[in-house]
C-alpha positions in Angstrom: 14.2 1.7 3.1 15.6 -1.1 5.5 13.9 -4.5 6.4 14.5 -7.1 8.4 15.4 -9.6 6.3 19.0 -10.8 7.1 20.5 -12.3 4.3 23.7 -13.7 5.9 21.2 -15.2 8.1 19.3 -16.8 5.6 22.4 -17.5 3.6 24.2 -19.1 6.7 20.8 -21.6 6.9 20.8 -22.4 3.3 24.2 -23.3 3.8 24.2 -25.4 6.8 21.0 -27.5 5.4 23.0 -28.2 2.2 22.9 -25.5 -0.1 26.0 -24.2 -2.1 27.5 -21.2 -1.0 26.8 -20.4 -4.7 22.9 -21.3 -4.4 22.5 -19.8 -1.1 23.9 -16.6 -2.5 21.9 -16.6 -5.7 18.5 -17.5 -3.5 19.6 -14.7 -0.9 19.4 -12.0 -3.9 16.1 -13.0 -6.1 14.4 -13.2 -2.1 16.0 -9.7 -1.4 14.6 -8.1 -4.1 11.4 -9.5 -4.2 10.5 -8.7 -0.7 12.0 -5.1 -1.7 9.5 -5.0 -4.8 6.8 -6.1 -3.0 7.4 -4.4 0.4 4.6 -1.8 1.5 6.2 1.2 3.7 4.3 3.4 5.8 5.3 6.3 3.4 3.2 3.9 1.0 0.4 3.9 3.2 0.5 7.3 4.2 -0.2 8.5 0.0 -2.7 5.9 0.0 -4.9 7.1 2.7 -4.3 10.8 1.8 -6.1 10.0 -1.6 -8.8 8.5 0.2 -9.3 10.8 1.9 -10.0 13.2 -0.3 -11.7 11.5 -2.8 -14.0 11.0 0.0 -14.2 14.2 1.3 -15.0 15.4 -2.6 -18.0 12.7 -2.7 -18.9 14.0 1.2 -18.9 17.9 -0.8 -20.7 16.8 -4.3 -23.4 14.9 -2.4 -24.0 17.8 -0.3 -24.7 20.0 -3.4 -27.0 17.4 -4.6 -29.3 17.4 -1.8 -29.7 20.8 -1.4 -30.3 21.5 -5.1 -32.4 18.5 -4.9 -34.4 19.9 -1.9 -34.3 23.7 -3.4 -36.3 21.9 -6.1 -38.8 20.4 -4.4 -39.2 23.5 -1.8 -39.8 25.3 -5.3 -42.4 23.0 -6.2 -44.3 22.4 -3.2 -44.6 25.8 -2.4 
């Protein structure tokens, strides 16, 4: 997966504020891979919602059950 983080970019700032090329490079990597770690992608997003969705669409089917075995019972016993 590709992001937008530049790390020359970031490295080249580091650098020109006073940073070691060293430093910059170290801080460059340990930011990388925590925004990689911690990044959310639509495929992400995409399993998320899918499980959702169904566990909604299994409450939606299990609470229709209920209420009609719920009303077949009190049909039974009103009648």
């Amino acid at each position: 997966m590709s992001n937008n983080f530049d790390t020359v970019a970031f490295m080249d700032t580091l650098v020109e504020s006073g940073f070691s090329e060293r430093q910059a490079k170290a801080l460059a990597s340990a930011l990388y891979q925590l925004i990689e770690s911690q990044l959310v992608t639509k495929h992400d997003l995409e399993l998320a919602f899918a499980k959702f969705e169904l566990k909604m669409v299994s409450y939606m089917f299990t609470s229709l059950l209920l209420q009609s075995g719920v009303t077949a019972v009190l049909f039974k016993l009103l009648h």
